[in-house]
MMTF fields as JSON, N, C-alpha, C and O atoms, coordinates in Angstrom:
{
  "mmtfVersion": "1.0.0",
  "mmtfProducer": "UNKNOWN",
  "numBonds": 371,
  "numAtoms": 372,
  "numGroups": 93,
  "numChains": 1,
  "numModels": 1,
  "chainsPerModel": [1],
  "groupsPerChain": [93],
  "chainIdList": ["A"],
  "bondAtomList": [4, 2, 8, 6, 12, 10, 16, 14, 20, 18, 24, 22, 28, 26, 32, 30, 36, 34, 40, 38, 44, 42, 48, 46, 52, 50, 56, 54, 60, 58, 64, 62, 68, 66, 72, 70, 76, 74, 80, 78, 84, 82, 88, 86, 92, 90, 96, 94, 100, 98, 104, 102, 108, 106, 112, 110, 116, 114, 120, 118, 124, 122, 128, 126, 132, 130, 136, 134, 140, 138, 144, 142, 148, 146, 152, 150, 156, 154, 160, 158, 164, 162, 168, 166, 172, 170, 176, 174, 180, 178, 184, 182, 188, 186, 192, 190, 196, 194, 200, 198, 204, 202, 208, 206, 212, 210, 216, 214, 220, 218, 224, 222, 228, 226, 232, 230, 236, 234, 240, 238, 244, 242, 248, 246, 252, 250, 256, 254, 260, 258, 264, 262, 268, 266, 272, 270, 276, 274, 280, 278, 284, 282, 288, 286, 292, 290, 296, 294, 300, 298, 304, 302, 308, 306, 312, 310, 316, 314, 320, 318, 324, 322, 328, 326, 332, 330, 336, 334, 340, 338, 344, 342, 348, 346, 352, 350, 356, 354, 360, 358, 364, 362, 368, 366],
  "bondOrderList": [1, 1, 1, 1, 1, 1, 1, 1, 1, 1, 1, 1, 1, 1, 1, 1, 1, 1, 1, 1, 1, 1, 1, 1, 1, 1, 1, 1, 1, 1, 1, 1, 1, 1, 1, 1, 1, 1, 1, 1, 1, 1, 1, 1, 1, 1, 1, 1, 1, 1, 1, 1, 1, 1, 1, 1, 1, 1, 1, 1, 1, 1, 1, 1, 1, 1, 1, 1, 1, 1, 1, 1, 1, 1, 1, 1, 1, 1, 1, 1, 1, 1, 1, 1, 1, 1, 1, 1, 1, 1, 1, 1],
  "groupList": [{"groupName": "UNK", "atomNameList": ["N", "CA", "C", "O"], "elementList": ["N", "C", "C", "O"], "formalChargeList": [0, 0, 0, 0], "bondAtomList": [1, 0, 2, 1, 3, 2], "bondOrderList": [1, 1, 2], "singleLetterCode": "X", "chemCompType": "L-PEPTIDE LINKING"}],
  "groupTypeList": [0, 0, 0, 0, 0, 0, 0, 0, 0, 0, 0, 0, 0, 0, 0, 0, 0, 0, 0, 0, 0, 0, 0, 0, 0, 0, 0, 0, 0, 0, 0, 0, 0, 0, 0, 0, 0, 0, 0, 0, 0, 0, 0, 0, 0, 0, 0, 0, 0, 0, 0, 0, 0, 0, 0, 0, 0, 0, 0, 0, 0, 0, 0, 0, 0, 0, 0, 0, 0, 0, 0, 0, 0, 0, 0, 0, 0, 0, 0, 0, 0, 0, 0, 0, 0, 0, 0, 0, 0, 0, 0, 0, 0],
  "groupIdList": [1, 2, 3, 4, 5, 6, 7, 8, 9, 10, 11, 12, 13, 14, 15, 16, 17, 18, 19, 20, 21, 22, 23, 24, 25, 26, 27, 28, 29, 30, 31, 32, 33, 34, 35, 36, 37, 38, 39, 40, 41, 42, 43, 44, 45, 46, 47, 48, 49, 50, 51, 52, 53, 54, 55, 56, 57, 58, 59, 60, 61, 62, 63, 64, 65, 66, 67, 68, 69, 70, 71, 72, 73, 74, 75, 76, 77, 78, 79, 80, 81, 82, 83, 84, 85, 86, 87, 88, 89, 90, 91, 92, 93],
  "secStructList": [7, 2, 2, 2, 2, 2, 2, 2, 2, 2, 2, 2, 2, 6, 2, 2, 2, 2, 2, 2, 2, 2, 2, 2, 2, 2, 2, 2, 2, 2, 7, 1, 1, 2, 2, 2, 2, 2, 2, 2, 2, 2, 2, 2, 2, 2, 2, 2, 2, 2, 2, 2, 2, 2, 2, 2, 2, 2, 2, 7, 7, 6, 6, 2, 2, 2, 2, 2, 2, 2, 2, 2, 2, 2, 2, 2, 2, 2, 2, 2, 2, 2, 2, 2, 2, 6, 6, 1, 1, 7, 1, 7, 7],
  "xCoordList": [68.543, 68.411, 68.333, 67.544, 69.0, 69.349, 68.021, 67.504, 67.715, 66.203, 65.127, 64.463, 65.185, 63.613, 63.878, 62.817, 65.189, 65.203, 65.093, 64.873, 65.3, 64.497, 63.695, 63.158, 62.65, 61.395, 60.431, 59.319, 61.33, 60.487, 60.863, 59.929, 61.751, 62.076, 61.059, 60.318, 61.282, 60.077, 58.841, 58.267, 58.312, 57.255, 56.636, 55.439, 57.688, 57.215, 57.612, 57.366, 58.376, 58.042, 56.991, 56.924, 56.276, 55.044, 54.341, 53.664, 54.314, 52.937, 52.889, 51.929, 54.689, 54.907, 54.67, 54.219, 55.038, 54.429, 52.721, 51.895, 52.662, 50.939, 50.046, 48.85, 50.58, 50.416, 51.007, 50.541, 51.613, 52.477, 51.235, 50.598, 50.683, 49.973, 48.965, 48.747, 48.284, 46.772, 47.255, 46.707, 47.935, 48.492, 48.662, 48.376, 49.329, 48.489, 47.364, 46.944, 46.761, 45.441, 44.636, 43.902, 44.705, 44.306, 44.436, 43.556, 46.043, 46.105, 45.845, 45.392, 46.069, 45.227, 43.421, 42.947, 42.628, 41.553, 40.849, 39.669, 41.5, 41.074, 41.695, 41.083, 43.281, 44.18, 43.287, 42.373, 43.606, 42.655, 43.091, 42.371, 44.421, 44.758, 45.161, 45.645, 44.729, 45.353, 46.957, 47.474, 47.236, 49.1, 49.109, 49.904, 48.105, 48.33, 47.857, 48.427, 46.906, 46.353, 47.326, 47.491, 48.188, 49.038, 50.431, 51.28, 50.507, 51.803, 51.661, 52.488, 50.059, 49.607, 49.82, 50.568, 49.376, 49.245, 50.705, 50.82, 51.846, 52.837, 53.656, 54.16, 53.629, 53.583, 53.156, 53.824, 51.388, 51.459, 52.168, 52.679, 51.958, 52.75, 54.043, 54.237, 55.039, 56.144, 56.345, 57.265, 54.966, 54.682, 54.506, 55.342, 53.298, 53.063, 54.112, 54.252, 54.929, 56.155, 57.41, 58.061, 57.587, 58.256, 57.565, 58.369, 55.663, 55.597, 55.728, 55.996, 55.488, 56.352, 57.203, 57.308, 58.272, 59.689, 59.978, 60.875, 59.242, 58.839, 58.506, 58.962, 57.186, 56.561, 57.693, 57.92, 58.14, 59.37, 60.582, 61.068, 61.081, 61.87, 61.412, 62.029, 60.268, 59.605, 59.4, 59.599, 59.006, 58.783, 59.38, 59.031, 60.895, 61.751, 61.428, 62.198, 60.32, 59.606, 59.886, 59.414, 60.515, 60.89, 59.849, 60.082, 58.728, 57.403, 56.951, 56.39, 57.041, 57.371, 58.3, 57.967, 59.108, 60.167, 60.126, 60.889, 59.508, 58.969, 57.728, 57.958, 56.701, 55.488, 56.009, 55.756, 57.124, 57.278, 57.752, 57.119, 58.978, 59.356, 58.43, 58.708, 57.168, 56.293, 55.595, 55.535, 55.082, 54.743, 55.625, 55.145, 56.779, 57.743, 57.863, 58.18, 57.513, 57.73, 56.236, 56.218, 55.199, 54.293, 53.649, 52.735, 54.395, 53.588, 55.019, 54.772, 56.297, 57.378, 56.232, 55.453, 56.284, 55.345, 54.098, 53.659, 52.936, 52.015, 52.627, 52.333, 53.513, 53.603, 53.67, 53.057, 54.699, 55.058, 53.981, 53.818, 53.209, 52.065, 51.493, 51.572, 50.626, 49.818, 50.623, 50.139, 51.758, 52.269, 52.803, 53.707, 52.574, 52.611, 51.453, 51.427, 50.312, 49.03, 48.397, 47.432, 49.315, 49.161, 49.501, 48.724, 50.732, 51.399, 51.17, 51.756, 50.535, 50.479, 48.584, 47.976, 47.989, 46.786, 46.516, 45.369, 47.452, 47.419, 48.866, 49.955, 48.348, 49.634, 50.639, 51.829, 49.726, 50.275, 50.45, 49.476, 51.242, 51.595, 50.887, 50.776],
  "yCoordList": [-33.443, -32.074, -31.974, -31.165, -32.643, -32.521, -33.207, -32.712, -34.129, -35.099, -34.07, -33.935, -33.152, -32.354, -30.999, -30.44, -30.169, -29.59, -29.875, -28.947, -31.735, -31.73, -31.815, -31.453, -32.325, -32.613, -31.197, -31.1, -29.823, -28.751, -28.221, -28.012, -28.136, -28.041, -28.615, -28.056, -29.81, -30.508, -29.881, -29.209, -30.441, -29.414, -28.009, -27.737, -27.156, -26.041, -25.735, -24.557, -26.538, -26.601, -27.448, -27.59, -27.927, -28.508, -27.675, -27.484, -26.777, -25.904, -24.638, -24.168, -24.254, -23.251, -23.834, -23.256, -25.122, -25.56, -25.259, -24.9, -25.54, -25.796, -24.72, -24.867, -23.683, -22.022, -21.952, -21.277, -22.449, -22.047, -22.566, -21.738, -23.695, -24.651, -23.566, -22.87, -23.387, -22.545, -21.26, -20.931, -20.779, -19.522, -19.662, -18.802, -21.186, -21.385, -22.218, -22.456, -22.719, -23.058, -21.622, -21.548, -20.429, -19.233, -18.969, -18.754, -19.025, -18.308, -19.063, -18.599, -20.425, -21.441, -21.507, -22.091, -21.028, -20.584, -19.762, -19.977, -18.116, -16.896, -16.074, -15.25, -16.649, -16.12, -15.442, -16.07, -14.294, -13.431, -13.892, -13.564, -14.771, -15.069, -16.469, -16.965, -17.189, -18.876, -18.783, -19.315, -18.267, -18.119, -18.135, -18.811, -17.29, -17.097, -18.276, -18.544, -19.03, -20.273, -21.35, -22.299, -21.128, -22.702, -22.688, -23.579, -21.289, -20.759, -21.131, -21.375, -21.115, -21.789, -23.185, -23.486, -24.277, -24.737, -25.647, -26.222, -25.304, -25.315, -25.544, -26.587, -24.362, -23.837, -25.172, -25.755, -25.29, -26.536, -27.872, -28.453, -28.078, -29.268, -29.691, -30.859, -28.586, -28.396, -28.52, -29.066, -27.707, -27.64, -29.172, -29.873, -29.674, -31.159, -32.136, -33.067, -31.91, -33.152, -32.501, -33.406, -31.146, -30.902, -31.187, -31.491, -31.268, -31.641, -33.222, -33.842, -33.61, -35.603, -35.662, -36.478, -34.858, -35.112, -34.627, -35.112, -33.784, -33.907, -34.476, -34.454, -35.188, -36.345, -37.64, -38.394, -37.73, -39.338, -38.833, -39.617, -37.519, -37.502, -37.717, -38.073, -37.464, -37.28, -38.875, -39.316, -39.709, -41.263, -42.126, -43.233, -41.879, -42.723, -43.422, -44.308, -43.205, -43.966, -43.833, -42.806, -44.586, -44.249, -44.512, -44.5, -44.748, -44.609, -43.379, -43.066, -42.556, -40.818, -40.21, -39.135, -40.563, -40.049, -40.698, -40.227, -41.781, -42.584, -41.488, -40.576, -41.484, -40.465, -39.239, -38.735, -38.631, -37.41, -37.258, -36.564, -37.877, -38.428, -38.43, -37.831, -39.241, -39.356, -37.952, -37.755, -36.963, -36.279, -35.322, -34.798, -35.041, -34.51, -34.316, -33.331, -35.587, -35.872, -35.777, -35.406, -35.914, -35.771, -34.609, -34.377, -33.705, -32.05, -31.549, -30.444, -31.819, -30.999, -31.438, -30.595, -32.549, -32.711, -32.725, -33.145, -31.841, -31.066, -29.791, -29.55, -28.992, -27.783, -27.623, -26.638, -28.78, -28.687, -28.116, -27.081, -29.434, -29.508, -28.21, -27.621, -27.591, -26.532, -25.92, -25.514, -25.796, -24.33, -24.61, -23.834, -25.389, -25.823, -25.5, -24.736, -25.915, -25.593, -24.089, -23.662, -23.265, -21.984, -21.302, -20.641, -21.663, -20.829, -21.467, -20.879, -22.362, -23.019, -23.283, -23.166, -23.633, -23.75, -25.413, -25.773, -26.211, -27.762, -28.589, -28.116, -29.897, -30.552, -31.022, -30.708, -32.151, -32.858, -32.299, -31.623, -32.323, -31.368, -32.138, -31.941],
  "zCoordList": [81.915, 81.48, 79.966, 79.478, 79.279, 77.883, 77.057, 76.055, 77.547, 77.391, 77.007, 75.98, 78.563, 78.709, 78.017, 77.739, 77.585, 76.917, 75.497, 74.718, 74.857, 73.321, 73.382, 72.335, 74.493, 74.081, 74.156, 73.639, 75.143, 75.269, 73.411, 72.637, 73.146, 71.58, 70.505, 69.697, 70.775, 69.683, 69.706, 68.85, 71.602, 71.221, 71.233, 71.329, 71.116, 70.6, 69.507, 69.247, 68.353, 67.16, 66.439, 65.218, 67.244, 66.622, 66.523, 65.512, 67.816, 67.884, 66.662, 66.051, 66.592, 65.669, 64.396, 63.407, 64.506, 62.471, 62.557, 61.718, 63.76, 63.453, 63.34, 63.09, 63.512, 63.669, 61.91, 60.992, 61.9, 60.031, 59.566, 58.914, 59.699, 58.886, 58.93, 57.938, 60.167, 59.607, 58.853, 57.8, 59.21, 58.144, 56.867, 56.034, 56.544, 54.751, 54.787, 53.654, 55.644, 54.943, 54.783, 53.798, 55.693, 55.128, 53.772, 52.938, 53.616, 52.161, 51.239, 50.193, 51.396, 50.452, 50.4, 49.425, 51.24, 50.878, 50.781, 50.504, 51.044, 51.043, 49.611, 48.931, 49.377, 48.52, 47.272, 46.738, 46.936, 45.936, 44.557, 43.614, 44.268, 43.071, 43.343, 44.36, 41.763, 41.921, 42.575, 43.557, 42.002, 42.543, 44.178, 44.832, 44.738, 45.937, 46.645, 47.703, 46.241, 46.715, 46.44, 47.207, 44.947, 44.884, 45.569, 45.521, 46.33, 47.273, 48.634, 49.512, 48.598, 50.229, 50.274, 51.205, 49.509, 48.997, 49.87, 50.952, 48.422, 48.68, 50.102, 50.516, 50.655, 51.986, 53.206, 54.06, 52.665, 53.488, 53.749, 54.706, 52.463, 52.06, 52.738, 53.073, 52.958, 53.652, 54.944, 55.552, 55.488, 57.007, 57.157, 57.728, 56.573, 57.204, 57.071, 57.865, 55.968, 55.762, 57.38, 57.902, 57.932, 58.635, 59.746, 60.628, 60.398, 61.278, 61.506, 62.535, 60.38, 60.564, 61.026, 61.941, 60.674, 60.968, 62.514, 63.204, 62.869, 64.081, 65.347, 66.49, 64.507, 65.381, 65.23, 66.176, 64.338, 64.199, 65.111, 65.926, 64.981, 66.406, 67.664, 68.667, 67.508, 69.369, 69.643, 70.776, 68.596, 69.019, 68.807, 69.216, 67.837, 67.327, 66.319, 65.949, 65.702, 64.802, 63.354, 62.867, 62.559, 61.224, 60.285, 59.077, 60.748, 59.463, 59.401, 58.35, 60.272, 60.165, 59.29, 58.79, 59.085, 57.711, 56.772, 55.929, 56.348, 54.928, 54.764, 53.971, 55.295, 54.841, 54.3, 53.206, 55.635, 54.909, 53.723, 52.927, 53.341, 52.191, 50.955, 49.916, 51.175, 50.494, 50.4, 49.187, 50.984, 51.081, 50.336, 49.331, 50.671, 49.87, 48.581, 47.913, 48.275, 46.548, 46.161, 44.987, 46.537, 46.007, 45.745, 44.953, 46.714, 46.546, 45.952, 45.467, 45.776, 44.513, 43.132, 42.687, 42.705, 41.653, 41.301, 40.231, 43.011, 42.713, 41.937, 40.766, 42.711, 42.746, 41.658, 41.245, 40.258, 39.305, 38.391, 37.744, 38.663, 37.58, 37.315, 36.237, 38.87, 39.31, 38.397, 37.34, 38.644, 37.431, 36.23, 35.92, 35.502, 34.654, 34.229, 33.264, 34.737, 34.068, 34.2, 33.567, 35.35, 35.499, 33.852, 33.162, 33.569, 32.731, 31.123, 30.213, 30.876, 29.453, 29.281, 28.217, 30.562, 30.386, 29.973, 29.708, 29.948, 29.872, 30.678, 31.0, 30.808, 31.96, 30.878, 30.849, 29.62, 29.063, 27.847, 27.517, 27.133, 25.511, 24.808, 23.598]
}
């Protein structure tokens, strides 16, 4: 019982990330302002590192939480940059 109630869990939080996900790739390519695109952006980034973490529970697989990980850190120090260059107009001083 406890088995088939995580796996009905998992996957209907896959489906709900995956419903999140197209909801910012919308606003990441419709968004009427850069802000609103580097919020989608953002947004995704999160979704896909949370649907890893996902998929590595559902298979036991720990190369699923190294990616996300990776993923993690690589879009905090997109997000950085993006606004960094939002608000100064350059990355590097």
């Amino acid at each position: 019982m406890t088995n088939l109630m995580l796996a009905w869990a998992i996957t209907t939080a896959q489906v709900l990330i995956g419903l999140a996900m197209l909801c910012a790739a919308y606003r990441m390519l419709v968004g009427p302002r850069v802000q609103d695109r580097v919020l989608g952006l953002d947004t995704l980034y999160v979704n896909a590192m949370l649907m890893l973490v996902t998929f590595g529970i559902q298979t036991g697989r720990t190369l699923y939480f190294e990616a996300a990980l990776i993923i993690a850190l690589l879009g905090f120090v997109g997000t950085v940059t993006l606004a960094k260059f939002l608000m100064r107009g350059e990355v590097i001083e």
